[in-house]
DRENDO-1510 file (C-alpha; in Angstrom, 1 decimal, always signed):
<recs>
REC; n; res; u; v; w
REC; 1; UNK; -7.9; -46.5; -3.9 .
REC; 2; UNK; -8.1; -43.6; -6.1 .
REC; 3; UNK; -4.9; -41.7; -6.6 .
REC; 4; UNK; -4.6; -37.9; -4.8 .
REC; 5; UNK; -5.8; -35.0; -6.8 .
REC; 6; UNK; -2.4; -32.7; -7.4 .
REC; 7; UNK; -3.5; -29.3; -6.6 .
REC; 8; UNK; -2.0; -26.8; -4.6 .
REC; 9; UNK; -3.4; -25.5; -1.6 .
REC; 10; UNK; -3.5; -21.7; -2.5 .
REC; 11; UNK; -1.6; -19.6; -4.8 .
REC; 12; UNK; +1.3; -19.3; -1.6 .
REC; 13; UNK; +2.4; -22.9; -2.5 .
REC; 14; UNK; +3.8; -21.2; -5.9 .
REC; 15; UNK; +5.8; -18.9; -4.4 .
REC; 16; UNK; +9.6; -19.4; -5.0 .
REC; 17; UNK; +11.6; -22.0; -7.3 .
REC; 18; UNK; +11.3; -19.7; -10.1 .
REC; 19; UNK; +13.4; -20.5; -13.5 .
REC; 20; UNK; +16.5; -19.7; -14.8 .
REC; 21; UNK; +16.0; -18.3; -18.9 .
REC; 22; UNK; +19.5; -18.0; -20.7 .
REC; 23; UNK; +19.4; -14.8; -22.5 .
REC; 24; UNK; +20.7; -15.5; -26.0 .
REC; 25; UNK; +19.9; -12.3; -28.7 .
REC; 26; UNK; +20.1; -9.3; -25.9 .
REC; 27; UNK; +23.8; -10.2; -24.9 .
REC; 28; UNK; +25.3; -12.2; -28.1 .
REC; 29; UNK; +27.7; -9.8; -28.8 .
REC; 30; UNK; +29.3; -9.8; -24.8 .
REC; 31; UNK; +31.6; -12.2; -23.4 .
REC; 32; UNK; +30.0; -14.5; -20.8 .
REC; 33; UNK; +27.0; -16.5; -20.7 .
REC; 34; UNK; +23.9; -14.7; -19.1 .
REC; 35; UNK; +20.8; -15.7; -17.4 .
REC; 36; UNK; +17.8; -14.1; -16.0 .
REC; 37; UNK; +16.2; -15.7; -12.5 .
REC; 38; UNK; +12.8; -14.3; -14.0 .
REC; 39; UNK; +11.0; -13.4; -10.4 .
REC; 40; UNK; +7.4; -13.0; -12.5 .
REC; 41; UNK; +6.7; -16.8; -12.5 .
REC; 42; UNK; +6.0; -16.1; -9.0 .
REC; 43; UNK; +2.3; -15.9; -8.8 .
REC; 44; UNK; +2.0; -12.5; -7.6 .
REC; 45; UNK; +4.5; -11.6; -10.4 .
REC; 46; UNK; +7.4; -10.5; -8.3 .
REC; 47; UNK; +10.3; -11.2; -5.5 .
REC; 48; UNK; +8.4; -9.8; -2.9 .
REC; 49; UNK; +6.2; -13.1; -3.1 .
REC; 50; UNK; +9.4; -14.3; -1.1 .
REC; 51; UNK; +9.3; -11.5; +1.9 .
REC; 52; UNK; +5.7; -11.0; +2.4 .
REC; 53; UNK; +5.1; -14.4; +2.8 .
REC; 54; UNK; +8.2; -15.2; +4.7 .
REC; 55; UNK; +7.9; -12.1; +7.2 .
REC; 56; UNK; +3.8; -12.6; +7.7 .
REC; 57; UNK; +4.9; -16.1; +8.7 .
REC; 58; UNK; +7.3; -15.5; +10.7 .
REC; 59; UNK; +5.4; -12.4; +12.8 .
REC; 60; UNK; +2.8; -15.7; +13.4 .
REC; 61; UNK; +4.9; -17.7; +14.6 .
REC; 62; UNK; +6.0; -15.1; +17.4 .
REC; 63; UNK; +2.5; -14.3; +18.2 .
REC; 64; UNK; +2.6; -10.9; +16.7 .
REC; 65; UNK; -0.3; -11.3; +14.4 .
REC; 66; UNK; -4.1; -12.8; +14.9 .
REC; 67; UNK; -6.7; -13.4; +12.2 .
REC; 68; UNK; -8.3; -10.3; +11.6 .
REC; 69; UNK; -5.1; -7.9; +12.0 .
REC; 70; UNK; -3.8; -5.5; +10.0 .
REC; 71; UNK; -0.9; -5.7; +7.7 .
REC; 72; UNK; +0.6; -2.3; +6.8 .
REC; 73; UNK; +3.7; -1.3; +4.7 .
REC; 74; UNK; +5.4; +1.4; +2.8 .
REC; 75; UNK; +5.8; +0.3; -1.0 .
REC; 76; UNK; +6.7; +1.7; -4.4 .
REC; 77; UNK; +3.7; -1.6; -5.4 .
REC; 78; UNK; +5.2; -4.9; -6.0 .
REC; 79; UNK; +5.7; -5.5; -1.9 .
REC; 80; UNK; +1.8; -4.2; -1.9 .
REC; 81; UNK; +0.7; -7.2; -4.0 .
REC; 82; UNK; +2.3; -10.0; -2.3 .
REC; 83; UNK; +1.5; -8.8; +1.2 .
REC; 84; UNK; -2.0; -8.0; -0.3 .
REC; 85; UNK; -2.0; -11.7; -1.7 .
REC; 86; UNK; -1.2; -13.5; +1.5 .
REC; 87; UNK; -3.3; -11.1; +3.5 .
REC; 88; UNK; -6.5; -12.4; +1.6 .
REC; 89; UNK; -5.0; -16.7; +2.1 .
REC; 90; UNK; -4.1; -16.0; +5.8 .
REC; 91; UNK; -7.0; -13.9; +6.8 .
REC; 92; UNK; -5.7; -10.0; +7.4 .
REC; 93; UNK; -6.7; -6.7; +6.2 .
REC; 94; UNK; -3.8; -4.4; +4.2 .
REC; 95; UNK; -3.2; -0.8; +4.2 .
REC; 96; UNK; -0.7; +0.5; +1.7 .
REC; 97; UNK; +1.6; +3.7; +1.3 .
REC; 98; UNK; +2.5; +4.2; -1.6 .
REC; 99; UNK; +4.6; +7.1; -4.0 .
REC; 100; UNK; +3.0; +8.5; -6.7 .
REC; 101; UNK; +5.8; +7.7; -8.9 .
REC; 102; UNK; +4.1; +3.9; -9.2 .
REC; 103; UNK; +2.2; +2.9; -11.8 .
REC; 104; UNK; -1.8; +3.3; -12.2 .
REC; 105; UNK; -1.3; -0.5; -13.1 .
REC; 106; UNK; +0.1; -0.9; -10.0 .
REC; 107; UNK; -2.4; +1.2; -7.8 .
REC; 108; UNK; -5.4; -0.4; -9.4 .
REC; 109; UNK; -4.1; -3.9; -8.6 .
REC; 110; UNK; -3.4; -3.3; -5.2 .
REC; 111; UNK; -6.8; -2.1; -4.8 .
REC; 112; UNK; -8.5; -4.9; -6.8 .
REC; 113; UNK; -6.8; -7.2; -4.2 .
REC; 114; UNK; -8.8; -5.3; -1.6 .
REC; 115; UNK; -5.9; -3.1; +0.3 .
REC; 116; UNK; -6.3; +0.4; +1.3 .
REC; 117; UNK; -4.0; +2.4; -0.6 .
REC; 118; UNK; -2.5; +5.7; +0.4 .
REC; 119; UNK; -0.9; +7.6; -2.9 .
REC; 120; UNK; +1.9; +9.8; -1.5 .
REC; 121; UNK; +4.3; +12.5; -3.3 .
REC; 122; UNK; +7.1; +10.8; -4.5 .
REC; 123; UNK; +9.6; +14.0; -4.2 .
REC; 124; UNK; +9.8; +14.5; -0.8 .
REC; 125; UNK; +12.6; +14.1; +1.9 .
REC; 126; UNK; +11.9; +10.9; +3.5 .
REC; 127; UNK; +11.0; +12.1; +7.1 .
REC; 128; UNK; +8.4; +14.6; +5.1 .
REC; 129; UNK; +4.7; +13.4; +7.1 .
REC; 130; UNK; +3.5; +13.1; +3.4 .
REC; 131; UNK; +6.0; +10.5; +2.8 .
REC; 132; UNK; +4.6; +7.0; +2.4 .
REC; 133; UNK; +7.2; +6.1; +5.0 .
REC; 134; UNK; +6.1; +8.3; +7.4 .
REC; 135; UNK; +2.5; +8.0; +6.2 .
REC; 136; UNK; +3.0; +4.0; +6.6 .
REC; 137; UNK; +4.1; +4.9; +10.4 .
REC; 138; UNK; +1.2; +7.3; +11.2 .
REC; 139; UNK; -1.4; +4.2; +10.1 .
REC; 140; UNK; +0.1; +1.5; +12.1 .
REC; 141; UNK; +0.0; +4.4; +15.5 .
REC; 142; UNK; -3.5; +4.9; +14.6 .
REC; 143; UNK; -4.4; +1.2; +13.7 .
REC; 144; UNK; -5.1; -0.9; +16.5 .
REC; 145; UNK; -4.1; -4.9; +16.1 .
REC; 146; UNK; -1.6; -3.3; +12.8 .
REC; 147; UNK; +1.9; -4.6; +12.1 .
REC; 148; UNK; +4.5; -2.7; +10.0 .
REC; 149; UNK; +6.2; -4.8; +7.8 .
REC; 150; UNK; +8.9; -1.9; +7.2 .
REC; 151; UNK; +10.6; -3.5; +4.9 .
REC; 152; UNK; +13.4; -1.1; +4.4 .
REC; 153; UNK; +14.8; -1.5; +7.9 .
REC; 154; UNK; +14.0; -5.3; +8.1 .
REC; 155; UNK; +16.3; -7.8; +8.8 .
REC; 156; UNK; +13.6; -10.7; +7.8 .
REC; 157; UNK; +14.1; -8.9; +4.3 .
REC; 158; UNK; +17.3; -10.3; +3.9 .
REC; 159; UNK; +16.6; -13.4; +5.7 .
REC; 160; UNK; +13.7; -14.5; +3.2 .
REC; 161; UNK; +15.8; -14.7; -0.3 .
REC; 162; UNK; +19.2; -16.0; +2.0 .
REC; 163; UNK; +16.6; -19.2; +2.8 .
REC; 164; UNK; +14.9; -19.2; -0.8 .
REC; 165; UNK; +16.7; -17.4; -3.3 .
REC; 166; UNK; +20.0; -17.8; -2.9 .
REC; 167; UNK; +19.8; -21.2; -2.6 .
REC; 168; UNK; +17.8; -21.8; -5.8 .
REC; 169; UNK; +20.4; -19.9; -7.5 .
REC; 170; UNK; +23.3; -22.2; -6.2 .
REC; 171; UNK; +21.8; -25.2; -6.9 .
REC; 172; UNK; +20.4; -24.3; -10.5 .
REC; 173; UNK; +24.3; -23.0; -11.6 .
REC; 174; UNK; +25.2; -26.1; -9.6 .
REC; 175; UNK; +27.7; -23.6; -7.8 .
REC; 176; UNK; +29.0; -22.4; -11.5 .
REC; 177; UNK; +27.8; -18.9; -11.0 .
REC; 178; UNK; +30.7; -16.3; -11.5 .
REC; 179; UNK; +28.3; -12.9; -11.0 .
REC; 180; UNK; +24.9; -11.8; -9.6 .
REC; 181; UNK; +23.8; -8.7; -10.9 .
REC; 182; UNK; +20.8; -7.2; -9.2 .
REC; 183; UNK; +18.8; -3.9; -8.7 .
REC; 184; UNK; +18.6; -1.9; -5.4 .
REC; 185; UNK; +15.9; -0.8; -4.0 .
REC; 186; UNK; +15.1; -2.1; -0.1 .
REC; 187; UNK; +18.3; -4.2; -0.8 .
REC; 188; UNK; +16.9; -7.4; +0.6 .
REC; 189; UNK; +17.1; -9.3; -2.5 .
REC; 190; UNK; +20.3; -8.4; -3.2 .
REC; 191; UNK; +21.8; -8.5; +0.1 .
REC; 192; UNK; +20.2; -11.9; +1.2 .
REC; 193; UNK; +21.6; -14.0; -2.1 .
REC; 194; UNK; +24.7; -12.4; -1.6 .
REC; 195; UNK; +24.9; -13.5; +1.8 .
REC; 196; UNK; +24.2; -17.1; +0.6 .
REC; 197; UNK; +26.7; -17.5; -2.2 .
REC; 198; UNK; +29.3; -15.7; -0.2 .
REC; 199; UNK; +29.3; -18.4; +2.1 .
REC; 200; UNK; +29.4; -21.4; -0.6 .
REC; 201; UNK; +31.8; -19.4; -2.8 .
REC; 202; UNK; +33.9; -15.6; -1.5 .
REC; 203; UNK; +34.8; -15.2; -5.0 .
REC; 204; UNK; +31.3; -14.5; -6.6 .
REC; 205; UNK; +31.1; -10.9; -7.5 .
REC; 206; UNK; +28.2; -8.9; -6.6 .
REC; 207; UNK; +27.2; -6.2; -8.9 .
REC; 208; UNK; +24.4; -4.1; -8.0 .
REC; 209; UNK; +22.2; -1.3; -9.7 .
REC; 210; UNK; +21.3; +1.9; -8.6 .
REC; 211; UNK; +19.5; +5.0; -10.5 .
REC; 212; UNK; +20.6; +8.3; -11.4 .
REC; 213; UNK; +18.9; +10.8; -8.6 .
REC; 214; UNK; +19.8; +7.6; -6.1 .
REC; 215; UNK; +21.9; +7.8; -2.8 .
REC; 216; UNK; +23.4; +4.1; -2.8 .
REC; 217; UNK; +26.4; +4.0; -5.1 .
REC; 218; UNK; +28.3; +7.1; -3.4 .
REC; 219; UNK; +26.7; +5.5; +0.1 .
REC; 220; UNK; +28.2; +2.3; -0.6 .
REC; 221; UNK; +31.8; +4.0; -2.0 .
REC; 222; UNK; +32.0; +6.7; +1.0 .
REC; 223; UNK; +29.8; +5.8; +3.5 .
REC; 224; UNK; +28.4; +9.3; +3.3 .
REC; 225; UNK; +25.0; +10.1; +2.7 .
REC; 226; UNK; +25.1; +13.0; +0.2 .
REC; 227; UNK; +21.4; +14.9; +0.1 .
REC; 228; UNK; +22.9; +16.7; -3.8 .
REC; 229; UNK; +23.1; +12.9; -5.1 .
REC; 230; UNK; +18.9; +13.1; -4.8 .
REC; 231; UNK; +17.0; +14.3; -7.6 .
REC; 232; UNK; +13.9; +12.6; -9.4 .
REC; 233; UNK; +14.2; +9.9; -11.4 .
REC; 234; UNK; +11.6; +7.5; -13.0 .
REC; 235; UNK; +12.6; +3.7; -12.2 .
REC; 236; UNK; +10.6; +2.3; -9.9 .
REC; 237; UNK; +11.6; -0.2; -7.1 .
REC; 238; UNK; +15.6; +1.3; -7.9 .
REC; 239; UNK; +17.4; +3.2; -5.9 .
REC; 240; UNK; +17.1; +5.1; -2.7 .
REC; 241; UNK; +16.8; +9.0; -0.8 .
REC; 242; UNK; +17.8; +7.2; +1.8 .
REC; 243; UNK; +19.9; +4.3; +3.5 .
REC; 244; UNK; +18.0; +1.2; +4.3 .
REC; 245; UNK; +19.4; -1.1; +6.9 .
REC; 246; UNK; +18.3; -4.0; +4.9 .
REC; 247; UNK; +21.1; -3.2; +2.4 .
REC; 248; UNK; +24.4; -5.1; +3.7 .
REC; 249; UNK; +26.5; -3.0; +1.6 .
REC; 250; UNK; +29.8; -5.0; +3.0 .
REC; 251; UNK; +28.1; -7.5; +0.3 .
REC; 252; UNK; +28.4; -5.8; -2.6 .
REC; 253; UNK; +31.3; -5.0; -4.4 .
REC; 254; UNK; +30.8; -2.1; -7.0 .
REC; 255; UNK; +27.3; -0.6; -8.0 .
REC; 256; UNK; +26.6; +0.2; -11.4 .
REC; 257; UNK; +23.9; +3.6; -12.0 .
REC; 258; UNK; +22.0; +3.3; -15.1 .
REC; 259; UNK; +19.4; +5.8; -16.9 .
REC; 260; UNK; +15.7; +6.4; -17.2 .
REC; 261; UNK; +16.0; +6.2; -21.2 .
REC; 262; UNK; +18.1; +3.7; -21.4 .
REC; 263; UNK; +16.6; +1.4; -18.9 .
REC; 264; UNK; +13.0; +1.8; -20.5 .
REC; 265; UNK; +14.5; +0.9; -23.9 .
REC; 266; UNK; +16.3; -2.4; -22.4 .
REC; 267; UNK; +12.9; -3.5; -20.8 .
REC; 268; UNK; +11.1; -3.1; -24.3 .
REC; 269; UNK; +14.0; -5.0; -26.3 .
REC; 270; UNK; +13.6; -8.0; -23.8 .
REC; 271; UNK; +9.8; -8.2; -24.7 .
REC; 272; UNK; +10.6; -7.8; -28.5 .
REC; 273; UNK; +14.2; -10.0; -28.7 .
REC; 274; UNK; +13.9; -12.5; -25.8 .
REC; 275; UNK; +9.5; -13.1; -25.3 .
REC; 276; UNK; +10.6; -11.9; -21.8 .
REC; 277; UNK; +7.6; -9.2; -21.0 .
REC; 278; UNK; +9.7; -8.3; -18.0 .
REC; 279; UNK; +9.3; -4.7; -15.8 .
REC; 280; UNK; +11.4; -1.6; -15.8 .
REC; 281; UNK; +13.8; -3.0; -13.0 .
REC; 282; UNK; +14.5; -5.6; -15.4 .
REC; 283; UNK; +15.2; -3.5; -18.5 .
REC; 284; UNK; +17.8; -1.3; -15.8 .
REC; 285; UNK; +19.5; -4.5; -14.7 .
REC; 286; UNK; +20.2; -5.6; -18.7 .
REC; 287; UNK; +21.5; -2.1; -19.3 .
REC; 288; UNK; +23.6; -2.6; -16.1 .
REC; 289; UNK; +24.8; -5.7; -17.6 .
REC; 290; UNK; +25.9; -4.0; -20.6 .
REC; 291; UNK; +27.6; -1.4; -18.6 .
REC; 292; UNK; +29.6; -3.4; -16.6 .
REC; 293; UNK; +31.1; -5.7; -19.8 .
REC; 294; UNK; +32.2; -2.5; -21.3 .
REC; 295; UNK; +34.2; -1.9; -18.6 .
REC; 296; UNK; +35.6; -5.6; -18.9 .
REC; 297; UNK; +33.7; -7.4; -15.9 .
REC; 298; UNK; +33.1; -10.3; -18.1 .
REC; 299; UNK; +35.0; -13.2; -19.5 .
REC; 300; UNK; +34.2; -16.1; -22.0 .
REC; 301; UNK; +34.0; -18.3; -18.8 .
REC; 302; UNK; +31.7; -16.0; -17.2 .
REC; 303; UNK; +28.1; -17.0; -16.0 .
REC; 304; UNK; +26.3; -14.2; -15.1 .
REC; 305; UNK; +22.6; -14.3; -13.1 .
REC; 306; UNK; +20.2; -11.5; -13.3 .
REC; 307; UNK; +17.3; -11.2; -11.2 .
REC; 308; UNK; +14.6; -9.8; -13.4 .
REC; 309; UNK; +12.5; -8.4; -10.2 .
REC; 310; UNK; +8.8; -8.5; -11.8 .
REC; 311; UNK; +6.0; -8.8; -14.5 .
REC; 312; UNK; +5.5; -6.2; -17.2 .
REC; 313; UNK; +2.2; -6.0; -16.8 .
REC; 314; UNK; +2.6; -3.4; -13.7 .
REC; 315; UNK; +4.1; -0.8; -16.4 .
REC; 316; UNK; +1.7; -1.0; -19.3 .
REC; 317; UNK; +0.8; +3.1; -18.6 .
REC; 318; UNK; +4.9; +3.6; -18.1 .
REC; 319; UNK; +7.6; +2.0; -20.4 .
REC; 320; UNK; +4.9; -0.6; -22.2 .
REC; 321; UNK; +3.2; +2.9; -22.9 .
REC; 322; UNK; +3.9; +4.5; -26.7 .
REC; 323; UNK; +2.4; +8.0; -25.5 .
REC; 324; UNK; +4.1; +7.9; -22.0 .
REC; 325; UNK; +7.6; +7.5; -23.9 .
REC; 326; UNK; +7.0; +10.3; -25.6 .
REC; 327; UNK; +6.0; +12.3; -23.2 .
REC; 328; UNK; +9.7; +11.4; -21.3 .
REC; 329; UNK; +11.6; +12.3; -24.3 .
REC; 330; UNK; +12.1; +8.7; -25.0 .
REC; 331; UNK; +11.3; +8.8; -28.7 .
REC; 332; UNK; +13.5; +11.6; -29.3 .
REC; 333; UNK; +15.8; +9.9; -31.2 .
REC; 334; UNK; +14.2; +6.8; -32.6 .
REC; 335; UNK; +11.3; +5.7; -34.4 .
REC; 336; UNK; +9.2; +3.3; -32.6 .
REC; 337; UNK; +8.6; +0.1; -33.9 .
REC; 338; UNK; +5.0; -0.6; -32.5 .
REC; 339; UNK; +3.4; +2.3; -33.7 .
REC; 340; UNK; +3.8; +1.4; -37.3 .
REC; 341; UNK; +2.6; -2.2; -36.8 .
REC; 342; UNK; -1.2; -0.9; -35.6 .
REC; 343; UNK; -3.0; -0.2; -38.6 .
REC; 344; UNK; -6.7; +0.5; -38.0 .
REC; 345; UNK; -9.7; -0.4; -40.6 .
REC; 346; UNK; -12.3; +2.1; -40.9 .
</recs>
């Protein structure tokens, strides 16, 4: 009898039980030993493999969606993918909001996955009607057979990386994780592996990341949304001009804001010091990390996890981008590296 082929079924058999990299060069001179859950081994290059699949599945198993529905969300692009992704497998069309302030790499791959995109501004108050959360809502009123994931103000957000994420993390530290630091953004990432390792262990500290022009540190110190905390910013996937309900800031025990600059120029030494070609919510949670030891977070016995939320190649026209750093300023006060090692023959 010949043996079983070993294939996967489709690329959704991938999703999840992604590695653990010790970071060795970027933190060598911090107390603490540091390691990145690296969410772009995921095959559509990012956590939200995790919630699209896990909140498609479940809306089938209630009934909620046929073959031949309609999936649509509000995203900033890496939610777009994965729900794009399973949409194709499971047999759904996709309609996507989504702000400006993503990346043409991101916009072109959501379309090359066949979903209809929507590009809405990116500065605008977040009950604007050219908001892509309020564009999002318009579709699914004017889309017959149409879900709305609405990921922001989805418990199932939260549920997805409690049941995947958090786990993975517990069992690959084999309960020896001290810290999680993590980025932001919908907060179910965050706030669903806190959840988790909470329960195993109360003493875990949760250290989040927020952005500059960002509502969610002051939210989670006051519990005041404060409009003059919102100005533009250029992270992606970080941060918030509003308060999302899939954030459990109880969770969390201190948020950490990082820079544009700074962030951009973390994300770029991971690629050049670690081989980790890692996006821009990455580069903000390493500067985070740095942050936070300053301020004496970190002992010798400390092991630190750091989601690293996606794949650099989403943000080759942003940080990856020699021209669009210097057009943020970003060069100002260094010379870049890359640009002397292209030499052209004429």
């Amino acid at each position: 009898m010949k043996e079983k082929i070993k294939a996967c079924d489709s690329v959704l058999d991938l999703i999840g039980n992604t590695p653990l990299i010790k970071l060795k060069k970027v933190t060598d001179d911090l107390d603490g030993n540091f390691y990145a859950k690296v969410e772009a081994f995921n095959p559509g290059h990012s956590s939200k493999d995790r919630i699209a699949l896990y909140i498609i599945e479940e809306a089938e198993k209630k009934g909620i969606l046929s073959p031949g529905d309609t999936i649509i969300e509000t995203t900033s692009g890496n939610t777009g993918f994965s729900l794009a992704m399973v949409s194709i497998i499971k047999g759904y069309n996709c309609i996507l909001a989504v702000s400006s302030k993503s990346s043409l790499d991101k916009i072109d791959m959501l379309r090359s996955m066949g979903a209809k995109v929507y590009v809405c501004p990116a500065n605008v108050s977040a009950d604007d009607e050219r908001s892509y959360y309020s564009v999002a809502k318009r579709l699914h009123d004017e889309t017959k057979g149409s879900v709305y994931i609405n990921q922001y103000f989805n418990q199932l957000n939260i549920d997805a990386h409690y049941k995947s994420t958090g786990p993975e993390i517990w069992e690959q530290t084999n309960g020896q994780i001290t810290h999680l630091v993590a980025c932001s953004g919908t907060g179910g990432t965050i706030s669903g592996i806190a959840k988790y390792l909470k329960e195993k262990n109360p003493n875990i500290r949760i250290l989040g990341v927020d952005a500059f022009g960002s509502v969610l540190k002051k939210y989670h110190e006051t519990k005041e949304f404060d409009n003059d905390e919102i100005y533009p910013y250029r992270i992606e996937g970080l941060g918030k001009n509003l308060i999302p309900s899939a954030t459990d800031f109880d969770l969390i025990d201190h948020f950490m804001k990082v820079t544009d600059e700074e962030s951009a120029h973390a994300t770029r030494e991971l690629a050049k010091r670690e081989g980790l070609f890692v996006g821009y919510t990455s580069g903000a949670v390493l500067q985070a990390i740095r942050q936070y030891a300053s301020e004496g977070e970190f002992d010798e016995n400390s092991n630190v996890i750091a989601i690293f939320p996606d794949h650099g190649s989403r943000y080759m026209s942003k940080v990856f981008s020699d021209n669009w750093m210097n057009e943020q300023g970003f060069f100002d006060s260094i010379k870049t590296e890359e640009a002397q090692k292209i030499e052209f023959i004429k």
